[in-house]
C-alpha positions as YAML, in Angstrom:
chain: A
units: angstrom
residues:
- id: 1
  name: UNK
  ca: [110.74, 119.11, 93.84]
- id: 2
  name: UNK
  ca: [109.96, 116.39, 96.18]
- id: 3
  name: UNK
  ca: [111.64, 113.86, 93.48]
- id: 4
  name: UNK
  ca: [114.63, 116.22, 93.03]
- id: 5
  name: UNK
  ca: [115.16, 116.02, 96.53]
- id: 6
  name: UNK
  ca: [115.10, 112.43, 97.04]
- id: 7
  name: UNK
  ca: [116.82, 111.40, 93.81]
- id: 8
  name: UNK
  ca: [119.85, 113.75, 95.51]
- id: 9
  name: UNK
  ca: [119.60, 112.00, 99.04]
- id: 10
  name: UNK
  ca: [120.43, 108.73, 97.22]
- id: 11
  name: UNK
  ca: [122.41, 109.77, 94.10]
- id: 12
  name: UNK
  ca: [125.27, 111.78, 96.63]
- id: 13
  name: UNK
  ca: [125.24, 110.38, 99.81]
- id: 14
  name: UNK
  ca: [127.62, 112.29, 102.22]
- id: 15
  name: UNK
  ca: [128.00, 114.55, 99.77]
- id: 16
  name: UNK
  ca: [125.10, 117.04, 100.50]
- id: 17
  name: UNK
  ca: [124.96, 119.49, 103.27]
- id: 18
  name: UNK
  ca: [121.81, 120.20, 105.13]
- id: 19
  name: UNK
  ca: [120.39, 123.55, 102.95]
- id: 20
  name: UNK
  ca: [120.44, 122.74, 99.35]
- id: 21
  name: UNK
  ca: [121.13, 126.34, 97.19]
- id: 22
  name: UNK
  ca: [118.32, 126.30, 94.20]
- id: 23
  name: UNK
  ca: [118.93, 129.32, 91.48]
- id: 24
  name: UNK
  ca: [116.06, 129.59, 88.93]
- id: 25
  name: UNK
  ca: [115.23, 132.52, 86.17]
- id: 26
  name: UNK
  ca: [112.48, 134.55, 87.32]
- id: 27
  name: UNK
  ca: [109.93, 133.12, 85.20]
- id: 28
  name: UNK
  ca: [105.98, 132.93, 86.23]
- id: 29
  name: UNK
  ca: [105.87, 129.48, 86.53]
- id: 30
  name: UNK
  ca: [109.14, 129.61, 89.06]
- id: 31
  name: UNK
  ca: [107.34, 132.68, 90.99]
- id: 32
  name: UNK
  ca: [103.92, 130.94, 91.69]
- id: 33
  name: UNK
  ca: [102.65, 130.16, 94.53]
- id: 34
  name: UNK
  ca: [102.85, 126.14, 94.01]
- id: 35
  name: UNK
  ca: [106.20, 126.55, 93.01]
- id: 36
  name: UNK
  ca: [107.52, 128.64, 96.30]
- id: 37
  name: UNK
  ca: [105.51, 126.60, 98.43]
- id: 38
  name: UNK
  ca: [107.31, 123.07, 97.05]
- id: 39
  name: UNK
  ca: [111.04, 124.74, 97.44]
- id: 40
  name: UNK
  ca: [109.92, 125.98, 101.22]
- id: 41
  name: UNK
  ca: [108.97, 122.27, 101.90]
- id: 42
  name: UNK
  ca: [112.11, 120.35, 100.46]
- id: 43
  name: UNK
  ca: [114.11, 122.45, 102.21]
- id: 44
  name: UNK
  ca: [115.94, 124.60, 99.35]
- id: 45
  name: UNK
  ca: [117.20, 127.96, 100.28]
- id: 46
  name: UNK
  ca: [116.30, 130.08, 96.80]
- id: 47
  name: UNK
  ca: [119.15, 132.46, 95.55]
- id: 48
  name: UNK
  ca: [118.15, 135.44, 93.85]
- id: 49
  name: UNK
  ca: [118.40, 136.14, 90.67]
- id: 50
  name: UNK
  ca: [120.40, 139.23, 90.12]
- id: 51
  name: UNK
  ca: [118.92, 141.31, 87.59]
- id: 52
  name: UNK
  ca: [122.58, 142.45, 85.89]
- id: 53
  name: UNK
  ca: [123.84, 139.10, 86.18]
- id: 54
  name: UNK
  ca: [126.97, 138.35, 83.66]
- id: 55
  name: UNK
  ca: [125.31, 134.96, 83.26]
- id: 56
  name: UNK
  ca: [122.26, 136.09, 81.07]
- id: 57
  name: UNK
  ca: [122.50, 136.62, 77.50]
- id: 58
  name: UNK
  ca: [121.26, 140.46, 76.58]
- id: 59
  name: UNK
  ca: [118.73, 138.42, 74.15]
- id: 60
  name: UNK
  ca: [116.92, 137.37, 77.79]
- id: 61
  name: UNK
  ca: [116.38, 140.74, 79.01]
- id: 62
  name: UNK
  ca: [116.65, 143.02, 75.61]
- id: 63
  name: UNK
  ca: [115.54, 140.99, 72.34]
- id: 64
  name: UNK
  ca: [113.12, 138.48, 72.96]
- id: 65
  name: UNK
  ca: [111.01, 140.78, 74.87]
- id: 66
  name: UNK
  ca: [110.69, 142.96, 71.30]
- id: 67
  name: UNK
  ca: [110.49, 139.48, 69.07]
- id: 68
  name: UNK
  ca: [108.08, 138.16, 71.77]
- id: 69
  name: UNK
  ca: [105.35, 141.67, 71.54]
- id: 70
  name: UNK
  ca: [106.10, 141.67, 67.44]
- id: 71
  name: UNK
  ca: [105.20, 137.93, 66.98]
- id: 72
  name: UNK
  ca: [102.18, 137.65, 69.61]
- id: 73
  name: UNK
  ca: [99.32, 138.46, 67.33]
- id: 74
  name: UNK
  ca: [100.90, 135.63, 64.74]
- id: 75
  name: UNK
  ca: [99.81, 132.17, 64.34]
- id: 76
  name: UNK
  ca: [102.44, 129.80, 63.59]
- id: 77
  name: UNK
  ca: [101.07, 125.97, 62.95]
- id: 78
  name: UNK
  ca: [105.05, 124.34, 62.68]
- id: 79
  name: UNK
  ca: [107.98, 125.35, 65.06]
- id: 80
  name: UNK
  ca: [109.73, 125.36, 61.09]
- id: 81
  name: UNK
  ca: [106.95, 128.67, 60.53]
- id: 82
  name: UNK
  ca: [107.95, 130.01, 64.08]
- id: 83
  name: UNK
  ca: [111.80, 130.22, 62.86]
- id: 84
  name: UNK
  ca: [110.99, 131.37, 59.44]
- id: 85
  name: UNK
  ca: [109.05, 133.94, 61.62]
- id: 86
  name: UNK
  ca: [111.49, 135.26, 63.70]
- id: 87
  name: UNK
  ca: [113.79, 135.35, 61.30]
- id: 88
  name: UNK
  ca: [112.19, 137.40, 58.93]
- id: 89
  name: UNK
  ca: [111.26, 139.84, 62.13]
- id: 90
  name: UNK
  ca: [114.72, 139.53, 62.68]
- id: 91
  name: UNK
  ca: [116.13, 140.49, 59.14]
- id: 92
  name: UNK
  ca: [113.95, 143.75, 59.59]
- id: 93
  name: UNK
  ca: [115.94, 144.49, 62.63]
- id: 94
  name: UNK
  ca: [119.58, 144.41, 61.29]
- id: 95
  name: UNK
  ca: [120.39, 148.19, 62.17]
- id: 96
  name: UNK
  ca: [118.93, 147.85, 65.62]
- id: 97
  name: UNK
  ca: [120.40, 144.14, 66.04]
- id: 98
  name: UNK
  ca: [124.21, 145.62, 65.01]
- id: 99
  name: UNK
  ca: [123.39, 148.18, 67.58]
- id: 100
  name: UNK
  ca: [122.29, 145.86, 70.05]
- id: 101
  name: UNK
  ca: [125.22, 143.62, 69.48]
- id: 102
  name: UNK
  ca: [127.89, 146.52, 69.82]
- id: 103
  name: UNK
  ca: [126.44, 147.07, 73.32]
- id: 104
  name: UNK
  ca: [126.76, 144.03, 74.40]
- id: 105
  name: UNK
  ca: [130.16, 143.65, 73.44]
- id: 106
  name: UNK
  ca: [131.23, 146.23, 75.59]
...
């Protein structure tokens, strides 16, 4: 954070105003402790996520979550056997994925 902060000092001069806006998913790693504690000392002012926001993709908040609990017990050596993985999870899904992609276009 400290590098961010600097590198964007020099990079746009007279270009920055005092509070710098940071927006980041709501991840663990973001949450932490270390991570809250950097922003608060470079100064950033966080903006919250909203939890409808048009921005995410329903995968973020609807699919993954269900590929994420189906996969977990799996090994997977290659990121080639991870894909080959999810897809085949995925091919199982094809009525709930048509479902799932109807709602979202609405």
């Amino acid at each position: 954070m400290t590098r961010l902060r600097e590198s964007l000092k020099r990079n746009r001069r007279g270009m920055l105003k005092s509070i710098l806006l940071i927006l980041h998913d709501n991840t663990p790693s973001h949450k932490s402790h270390i991570a809250q504690e950097a922003i608060k000392d470079c100064g950033f002012k966080q903006v919250q996520h909203p939890p409808c926001s048009p921005d995410l993709a329903p995968s973020d908040y609807y699919l993954f979550p269900i590929a994420k609990q189906a996969l977990r017990a799996k090994i997977f050596n290659y990121n080639d056997a991870l894909e080959s993985g999810f897809e085949e999870w995925l091919d199982t899904k094809d009525k709930m994925f048509s479902s799932w992609y109807r709602k979202a276009e609405r």
